[in-house]
MARMAR-741976 format. One record per residue: residue in one letter; x, y, z of N, C-alpha, C in turn. Coordinates in steps of 0.1 Angstrom, whole numbers, plus 5000, padded with zeros to 4 digits. Layout:
<pts>
AXYZXYZXYZ;...
</pts>
This chain:
<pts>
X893942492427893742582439894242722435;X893342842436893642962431894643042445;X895143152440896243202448895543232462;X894343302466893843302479893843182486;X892943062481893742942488894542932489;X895642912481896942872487897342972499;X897143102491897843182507897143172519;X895543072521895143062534896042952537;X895642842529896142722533897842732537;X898642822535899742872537899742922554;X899143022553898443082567898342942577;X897142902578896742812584898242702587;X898542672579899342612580900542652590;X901342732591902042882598901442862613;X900142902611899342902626899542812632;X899042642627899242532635900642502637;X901942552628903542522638903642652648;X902942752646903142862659902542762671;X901542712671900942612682901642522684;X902942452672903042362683904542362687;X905042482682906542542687906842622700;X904742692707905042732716905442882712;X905542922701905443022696904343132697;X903143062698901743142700901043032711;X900343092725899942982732898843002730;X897842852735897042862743895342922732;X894743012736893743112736894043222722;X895243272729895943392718896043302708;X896143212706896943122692896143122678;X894643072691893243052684892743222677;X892943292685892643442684893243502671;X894343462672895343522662894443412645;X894643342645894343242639893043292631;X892243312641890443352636890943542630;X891943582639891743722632892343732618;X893343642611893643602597892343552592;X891843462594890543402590889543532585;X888943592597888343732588888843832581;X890743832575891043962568891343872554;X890843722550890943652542890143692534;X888643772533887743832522888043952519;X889144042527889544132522890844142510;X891544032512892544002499891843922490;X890543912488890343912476889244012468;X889644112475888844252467889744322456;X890844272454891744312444890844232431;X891244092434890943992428889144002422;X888744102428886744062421886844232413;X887744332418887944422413888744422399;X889244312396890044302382889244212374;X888244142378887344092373886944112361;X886744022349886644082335885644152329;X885744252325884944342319884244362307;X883844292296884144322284883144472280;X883644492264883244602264883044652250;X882244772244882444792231883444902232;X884444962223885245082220884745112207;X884345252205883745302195883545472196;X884745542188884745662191883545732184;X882945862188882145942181882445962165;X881145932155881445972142881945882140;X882445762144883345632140882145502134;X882845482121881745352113882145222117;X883545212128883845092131883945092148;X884344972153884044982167885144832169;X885444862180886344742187885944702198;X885744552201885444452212886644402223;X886644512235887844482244887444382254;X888044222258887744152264887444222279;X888444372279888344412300889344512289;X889244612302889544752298890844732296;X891544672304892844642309893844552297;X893944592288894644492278895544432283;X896344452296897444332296896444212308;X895544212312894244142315894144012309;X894443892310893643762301892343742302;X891743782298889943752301889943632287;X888843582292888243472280886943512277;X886343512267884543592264884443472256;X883043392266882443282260880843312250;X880443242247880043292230878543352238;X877543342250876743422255877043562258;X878443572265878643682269878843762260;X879643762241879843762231878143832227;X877443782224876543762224875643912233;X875443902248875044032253875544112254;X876944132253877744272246877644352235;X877744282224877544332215875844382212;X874944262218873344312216873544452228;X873744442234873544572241874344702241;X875544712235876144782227874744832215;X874544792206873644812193872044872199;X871944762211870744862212870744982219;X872245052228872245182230872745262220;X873045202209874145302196872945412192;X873445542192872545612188871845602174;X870745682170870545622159870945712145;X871145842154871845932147873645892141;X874245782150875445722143875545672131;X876945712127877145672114877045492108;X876345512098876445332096877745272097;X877345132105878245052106878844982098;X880344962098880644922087881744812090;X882244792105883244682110883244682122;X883544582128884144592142884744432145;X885844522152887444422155886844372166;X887244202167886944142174888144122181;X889544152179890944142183891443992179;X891843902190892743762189891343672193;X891343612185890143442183890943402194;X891843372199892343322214891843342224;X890943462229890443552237888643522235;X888243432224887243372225887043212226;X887443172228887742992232886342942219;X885442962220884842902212884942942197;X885543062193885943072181887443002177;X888342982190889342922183888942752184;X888742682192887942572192887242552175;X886542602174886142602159887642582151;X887942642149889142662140889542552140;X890442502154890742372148890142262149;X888842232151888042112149887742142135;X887542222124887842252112888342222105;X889742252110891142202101891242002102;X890842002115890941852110890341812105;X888441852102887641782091888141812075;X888441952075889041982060890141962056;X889741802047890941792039891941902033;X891542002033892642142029893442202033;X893442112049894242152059895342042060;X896142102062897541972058898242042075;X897341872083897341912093899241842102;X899841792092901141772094901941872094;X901641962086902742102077902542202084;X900742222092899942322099899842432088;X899242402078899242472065898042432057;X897342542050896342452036896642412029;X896842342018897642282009896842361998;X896442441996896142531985896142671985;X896642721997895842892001896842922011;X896443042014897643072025897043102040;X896943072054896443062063895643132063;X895943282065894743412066893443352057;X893843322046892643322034891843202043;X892843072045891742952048891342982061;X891443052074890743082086889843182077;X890143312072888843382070887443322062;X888043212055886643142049885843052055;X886642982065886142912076885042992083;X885443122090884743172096883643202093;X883843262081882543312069881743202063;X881843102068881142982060879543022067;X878343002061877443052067876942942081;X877042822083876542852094877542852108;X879142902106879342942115878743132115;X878743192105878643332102876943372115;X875743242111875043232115875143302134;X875943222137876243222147876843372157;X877743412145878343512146877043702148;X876243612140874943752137873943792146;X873943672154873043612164872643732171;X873343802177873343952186872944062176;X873244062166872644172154871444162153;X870444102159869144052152868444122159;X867544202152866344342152867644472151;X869044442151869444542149869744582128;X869544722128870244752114871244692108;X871844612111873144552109873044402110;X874244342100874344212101875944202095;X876544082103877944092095877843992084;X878743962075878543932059879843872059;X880643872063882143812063883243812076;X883843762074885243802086886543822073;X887143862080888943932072889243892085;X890743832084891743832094893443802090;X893843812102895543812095896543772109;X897543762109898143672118897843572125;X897543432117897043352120898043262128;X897843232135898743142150898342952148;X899442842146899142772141899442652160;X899442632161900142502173899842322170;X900542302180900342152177898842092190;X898442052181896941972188897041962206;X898341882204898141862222898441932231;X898842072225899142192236897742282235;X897042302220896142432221894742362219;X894742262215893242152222893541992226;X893942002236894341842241893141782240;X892041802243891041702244890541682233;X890741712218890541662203891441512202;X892641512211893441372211893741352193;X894541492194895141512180896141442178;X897141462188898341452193898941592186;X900341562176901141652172900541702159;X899541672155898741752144898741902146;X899142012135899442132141898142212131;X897342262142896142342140896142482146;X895442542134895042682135894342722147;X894342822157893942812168893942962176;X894343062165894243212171894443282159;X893743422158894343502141893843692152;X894043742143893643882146892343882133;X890843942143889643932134888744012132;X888344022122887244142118886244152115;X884844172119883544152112883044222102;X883044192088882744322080880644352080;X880644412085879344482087878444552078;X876944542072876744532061875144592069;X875044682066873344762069872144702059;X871244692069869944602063868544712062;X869344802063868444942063867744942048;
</pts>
């Protein structure tokens, strides 16, 4: 139940002990009652007003560009892989064409896209390289094994998908503070249990002109 419900069901609730304390009679009770009822769509105009935004940041003259979930960085938005997807295609098709070639753009925290961290750790559990007791690779050091993961071509595929008819195509990811948890808090429904998987990093698309 999101916080508008509850604060009706709160309401409502309020209303029916004024009716039966004698507190509110009769006619008025009902009155009062229905006139909360219609200022109930007005508390949630805050709520469709903070609504998530995503967006491209890319100053003039700049060869790189950053993908903000909502303008608002203290904001939780989540960007699922379509919306991912028509941002960035529509970003590219208004980028001038007089702009400098591209050459990166920051995707921020893999956390902030559910289906990129979902990958991650349904990953670590198939790849034996992932020493998913330790929450560690057993050969490499985190950053290295998420950035290769990512870069593997057909998740990369995936990643390009919105570049297509554009000049550009990304060629790799780089990333660094990679965020490790245990299975049953950051994907319960893998029924990992305490297996500790990779599941957020800070990420970067390196960008490569097809010009």
């Amino acid at each position: 139940m999101g916080w508008i419900d509850r604060l009706a069901s709160g309401r409502e609730r309020s209303g029916r002990a004024a009716l039966s304390t004698g507190q509110v009679g009769g006619r008025s009770a009902v009155s009062a009652l229905c006139r909360r009822l219609a200022a109930w769509p007005l508390l949630a105009l805050p709520l469709v007003a903070a609504a998530c935004a995503p967006q491209i940041d890319e100053q003039p003259g700049a060869d790189t560009a950053s993908f903000r979930p909502h303008s608002d960085a203290f904001l939780r938005c989540e960007v699922s892989e379509s919306t991912y997807r028509e941002v960035i295609g529509r970003w590219l098709r208004a980028r001038p064409a007089d702009a400098p070639p591209l050459r990166g753009l920051s995707l921020g925290r893999a956390f902030h896209f559910p289906w990129i961290s979902r990958h991650l750790a349904e990953s670590a559990l198939r790849d034996g390289q992932w020493d998913a007791r330790r929450g560690r690779p057993r050969h490499a050091g985190e950053n290295r094994w998420v950035a290769s993961t990512l870069s593997e071509p057909d998740f990369l595929v995936r990643l390009a998908i919105p570049f297509a008819g554009s000049p550009y195509a990304p060629v790799g990811v780089s990333v660094e503070k990679v965020l490790v948890g245990k299975a049953q808090e950051v994907a319960p429904d893998l029924a990992a249990g305490q297996r500790r998987l990779p599941f957020d990093a800070q990420i970067w698309l390196t960008i490569d002109s097809r010009r």
